[in-house]
N, C-alpha and C positions, 0 to 999 in steps of 0.2 A: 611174586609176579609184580614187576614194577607198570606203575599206569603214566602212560605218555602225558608230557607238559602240557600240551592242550585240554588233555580230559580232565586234567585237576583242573587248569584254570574255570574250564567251564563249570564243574561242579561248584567251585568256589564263589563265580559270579553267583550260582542260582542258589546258594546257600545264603549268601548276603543281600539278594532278593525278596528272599524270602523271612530274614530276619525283622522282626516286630519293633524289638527294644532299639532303641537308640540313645545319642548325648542331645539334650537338650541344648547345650553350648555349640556344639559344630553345627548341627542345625542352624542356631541363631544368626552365624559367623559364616552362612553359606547366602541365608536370606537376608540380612541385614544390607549389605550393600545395592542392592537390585530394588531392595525397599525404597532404601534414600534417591537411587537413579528415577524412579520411579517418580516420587513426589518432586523431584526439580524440574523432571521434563512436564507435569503436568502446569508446574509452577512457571516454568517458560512457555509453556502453548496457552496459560490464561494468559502471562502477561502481553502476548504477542499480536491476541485476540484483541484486549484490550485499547492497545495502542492501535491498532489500523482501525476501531472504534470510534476512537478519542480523533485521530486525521480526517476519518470522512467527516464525521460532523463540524471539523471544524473548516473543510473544505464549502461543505456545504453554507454555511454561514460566510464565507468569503463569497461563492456564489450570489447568495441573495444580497451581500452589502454592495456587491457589484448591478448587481440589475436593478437596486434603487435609487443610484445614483445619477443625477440628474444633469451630474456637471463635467466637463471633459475632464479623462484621467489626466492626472501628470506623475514624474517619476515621483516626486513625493507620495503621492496615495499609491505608489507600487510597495514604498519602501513602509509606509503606515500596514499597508495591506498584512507584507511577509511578516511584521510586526507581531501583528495582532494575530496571526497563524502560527507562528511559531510560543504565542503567549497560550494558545487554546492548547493548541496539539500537545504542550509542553513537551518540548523540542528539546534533546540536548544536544545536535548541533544546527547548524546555520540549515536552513528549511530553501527552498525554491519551491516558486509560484510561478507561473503563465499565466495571462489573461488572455482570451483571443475573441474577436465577434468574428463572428459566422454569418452568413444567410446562404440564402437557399435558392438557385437559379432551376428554377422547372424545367426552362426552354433544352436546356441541356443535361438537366439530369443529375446536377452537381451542387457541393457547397462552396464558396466562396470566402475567403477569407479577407476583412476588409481590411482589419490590425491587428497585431499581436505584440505583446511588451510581457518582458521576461525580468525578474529580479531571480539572481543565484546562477546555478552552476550551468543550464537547461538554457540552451539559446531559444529567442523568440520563432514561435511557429512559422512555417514555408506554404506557400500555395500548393503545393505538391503532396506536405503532409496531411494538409485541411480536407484536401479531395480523396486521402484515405479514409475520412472517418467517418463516412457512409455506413459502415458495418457498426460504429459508435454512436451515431447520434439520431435523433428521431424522425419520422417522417413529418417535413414540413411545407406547409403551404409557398408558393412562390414570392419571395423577395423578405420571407417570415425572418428571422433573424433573431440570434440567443449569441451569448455569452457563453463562452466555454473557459471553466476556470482548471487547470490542473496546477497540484500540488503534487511535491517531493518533500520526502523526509528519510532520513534513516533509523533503522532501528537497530540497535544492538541488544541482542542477546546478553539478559545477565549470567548464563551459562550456556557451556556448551556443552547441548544435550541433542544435538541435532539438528534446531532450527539454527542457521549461522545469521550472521549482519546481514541485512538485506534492506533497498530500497523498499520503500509504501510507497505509489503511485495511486492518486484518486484525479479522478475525470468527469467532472460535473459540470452537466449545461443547465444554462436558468435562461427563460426569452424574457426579456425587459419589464419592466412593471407599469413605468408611465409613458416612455418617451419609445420611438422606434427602432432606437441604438445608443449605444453608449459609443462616445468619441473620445479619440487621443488628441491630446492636446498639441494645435498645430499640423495633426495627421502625420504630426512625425513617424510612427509605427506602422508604416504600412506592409503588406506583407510581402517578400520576395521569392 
């Protein structure tokens, strides 16, 4: 009596289901590679962690170099600024920075942008955009006024294990330390 293809295969599967002994080598050569995938994706999601880290705090430090400053920006302290952000962040390519003031009009419910100046690839803020960031910025008393610094940077992946290149965008507001605003030099930046 011959037994149909399928009933051997099935038998066969649940025979080798049910086998104990194995090769220790095929085994290895099955897990080995899932192994290695394994520690490079963790090894890119620390370093990934890392770096958006390493951007905010050094966003943040641009923030408060910003709100202690006493003296009108000029494009030189734009270009010292993405400087020194791109020295913190340790940057490996060219970084963008916005600087924008803001304040805070009650009467209507809005904020206001008074200037904005852009170093990099990121044009300077619009009145349009400023009055989106309602859902971004704090509740503030009338005529109150902060510094909004945002930074750009990219990150590359030293592998690709999923996470691909991708912008770091950081969005930090600081309100001023001494004075009531920080000024661009001339007013040349004002916002459109």
């Amino acid at each position: 009596m011959r037994i149909p293809v399928l009933t051997r295969a099935r038998f066969a599967i649940r025979d080798f289901a049910r086998r104990e002994d194995g090769n220790l080598a095929l085994e290895a050569v099955i897990i080995t590679p899932i192994l290695f995938w394994a520690y490079m994706a963790l090894f890119v999601i620390f370093d990934a962690y890392r770096q958006h880290s390493i951007n905010q705090k050094a966003a943040y430090t641009i923030g408060d170099m910003v709100s202690r400053e006493d003296r009108a920006l000029t494009d030189a302290y734009m270009t010292g600024t993405r400087s020194l952000f791109d020295s913190l962040a340790r940057s490996a390519e060219p970084s963008t920075v916005r600087v924008t003031s803001v304040w805070f009009d009650a009467a209507n419910n809005r904020y206001v942008c008074e200037w904005s100046e852009s170093i990099g690839t990121v044009s300077d803020a619009t009145i349009k955009q400023v009055e989106n960031w309602d859902t971004l910025l704090p509740i503030m008393p009338n005529l109150e006024r902060i510094t909004v610094v945002e930074t750009w940077t990219r990150y590359v992946a030293p592998f690709n294990v999923g996470i691909g290149d991708h912008d770091i965008h950081n969005f930090i507001f600081t309100r001023h330390r001494s004075s009531g605003s920080n000024n661009w030099q001339d007013n040349g930046a004002a916002c459109v």
